[in-house]
C-alpha positions as CSV (number, residue, x, y, z in Angstrom):
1,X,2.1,20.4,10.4
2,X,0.4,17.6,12.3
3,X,-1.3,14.6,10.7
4,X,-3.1,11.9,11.7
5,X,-3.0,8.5,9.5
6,X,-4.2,5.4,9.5
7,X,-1.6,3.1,9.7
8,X,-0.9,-0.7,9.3
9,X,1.8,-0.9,12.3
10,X,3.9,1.2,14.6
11,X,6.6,2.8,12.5
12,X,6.9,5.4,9.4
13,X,7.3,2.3,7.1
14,X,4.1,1.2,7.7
15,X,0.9,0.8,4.9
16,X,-1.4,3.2,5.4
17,X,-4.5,1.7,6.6
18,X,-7.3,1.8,3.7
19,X,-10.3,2.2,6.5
20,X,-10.5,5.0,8.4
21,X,-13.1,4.5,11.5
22,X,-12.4,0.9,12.1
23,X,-8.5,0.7,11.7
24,X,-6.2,-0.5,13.9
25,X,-3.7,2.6,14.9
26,X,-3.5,5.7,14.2
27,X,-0.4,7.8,13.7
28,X,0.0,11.2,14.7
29,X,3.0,12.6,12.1
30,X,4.8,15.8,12.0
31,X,5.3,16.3,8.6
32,X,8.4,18.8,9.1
33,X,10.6,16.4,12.1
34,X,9.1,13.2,11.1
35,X,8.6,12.5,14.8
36,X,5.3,10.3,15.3
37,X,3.3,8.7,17.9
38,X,1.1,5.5,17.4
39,X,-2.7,5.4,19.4
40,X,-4.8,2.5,19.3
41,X,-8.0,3.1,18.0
42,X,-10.5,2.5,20.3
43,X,-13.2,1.9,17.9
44,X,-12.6,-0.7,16.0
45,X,-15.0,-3.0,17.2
46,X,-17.6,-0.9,17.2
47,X,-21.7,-2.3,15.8
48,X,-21.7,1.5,14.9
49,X,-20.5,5.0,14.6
50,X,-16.8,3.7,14.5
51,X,-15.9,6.3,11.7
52,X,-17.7,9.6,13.5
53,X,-16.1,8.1,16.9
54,X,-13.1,7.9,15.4
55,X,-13.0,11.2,13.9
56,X,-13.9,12.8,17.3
57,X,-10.9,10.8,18.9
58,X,-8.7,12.5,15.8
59,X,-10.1,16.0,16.2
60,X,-9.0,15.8,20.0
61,X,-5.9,15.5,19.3
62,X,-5.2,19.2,17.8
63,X,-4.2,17.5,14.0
64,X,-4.4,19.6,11.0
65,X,-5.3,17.0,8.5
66,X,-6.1,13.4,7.9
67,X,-4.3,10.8,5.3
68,X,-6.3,7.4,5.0
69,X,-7.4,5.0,2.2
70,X,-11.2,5.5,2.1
71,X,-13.2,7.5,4.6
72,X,-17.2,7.6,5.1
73,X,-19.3,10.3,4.6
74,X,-20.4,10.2,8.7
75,X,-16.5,10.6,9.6
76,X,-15.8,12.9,6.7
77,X,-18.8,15.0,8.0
78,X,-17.2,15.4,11.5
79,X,-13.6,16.1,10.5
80,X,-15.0,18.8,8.3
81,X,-17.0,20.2,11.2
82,X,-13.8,20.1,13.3
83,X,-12.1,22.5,10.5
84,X,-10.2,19.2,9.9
85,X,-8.8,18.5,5.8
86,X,-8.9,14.7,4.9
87,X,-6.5,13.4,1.9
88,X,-8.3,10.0,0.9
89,X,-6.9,7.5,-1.4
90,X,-3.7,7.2,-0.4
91,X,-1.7,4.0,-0.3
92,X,2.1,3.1,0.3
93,X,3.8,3.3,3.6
94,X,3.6,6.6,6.0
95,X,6.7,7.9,5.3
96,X,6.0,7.7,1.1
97,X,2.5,9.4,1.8
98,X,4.3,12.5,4.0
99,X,6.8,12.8,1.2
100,X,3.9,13.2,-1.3
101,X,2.4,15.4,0.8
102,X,5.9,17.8,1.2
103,X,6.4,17.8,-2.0
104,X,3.0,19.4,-2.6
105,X,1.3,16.3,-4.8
106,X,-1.7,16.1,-2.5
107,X,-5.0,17.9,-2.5
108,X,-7.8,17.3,0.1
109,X,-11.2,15.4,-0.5
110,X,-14.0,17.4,-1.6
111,X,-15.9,14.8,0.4
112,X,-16.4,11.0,1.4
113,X,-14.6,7.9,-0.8
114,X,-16.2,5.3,0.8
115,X,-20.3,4.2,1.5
116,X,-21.4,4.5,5.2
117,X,-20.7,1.1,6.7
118,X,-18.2,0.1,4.4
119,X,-16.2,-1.3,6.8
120,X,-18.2,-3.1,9.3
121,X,-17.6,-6.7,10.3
122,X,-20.2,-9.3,8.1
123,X,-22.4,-11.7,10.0
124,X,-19.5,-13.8,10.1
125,X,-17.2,-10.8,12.1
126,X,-15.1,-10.3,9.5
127,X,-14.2,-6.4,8.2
């Protein structure tokens, strides 16, 4: 299977991002080989829509589900639409978070974890 996380770096051992729409990277896993590639995410700096842009980037990619910390209901929305699963909440590195998966300890979202917005930059451009 093919998954799409946000990530914290380049390499399994990376955090998973807790934002979806406006993180940094975005691994594409195979849970079975292990073998990964890391994307940029285009969106980041976004003043809107980074989450359903975002999502539309993932769904182009042919994954079969998404692992991230929190995810909005605009991006949850569009990965739904695209017949895509989303496993929120989920912390630790990469590699921990495909273990859990393997082993079967994950369910996916019955919907968003996180408010619209919730991770926009503040007046001051912060996140």
């Amino acid at each position: 299977m093919k998954v799409a996380v946000s990530v914290q770096g380049t390499t399994l051992d990376a955090q998973v991002e807790p934002r979806f729409g406006r993180c940094r990277q975005i691994m594409m896993v195979d849970t079975d080989s292990l073998e990964y590639t890391t994307l940029s995410n285009p969106h980041i700096g976004a003043t809107g829509g980074a989450g359903i842009q975002t999502a539309q980037m993932v769904s182009t990619k042919k994954v079969d589900a998404v692992f991230t910390g929190h995810c909005g209901p605009k991006a949850f929305q569009t990965l739904q639409a695209a017949g895509i699963p989303v496993y929120v909440e989920m912390t630790g590195t990469v590699r921990e978070a495909i273990a859990a998966y393997n082993s079967g300890d994950l369910q996916p979202a019955a919907g968003a974890n996180a408010q619209s917005h919730a991770g926009s930059p503040d007046q001051r451009g912060r996140a």
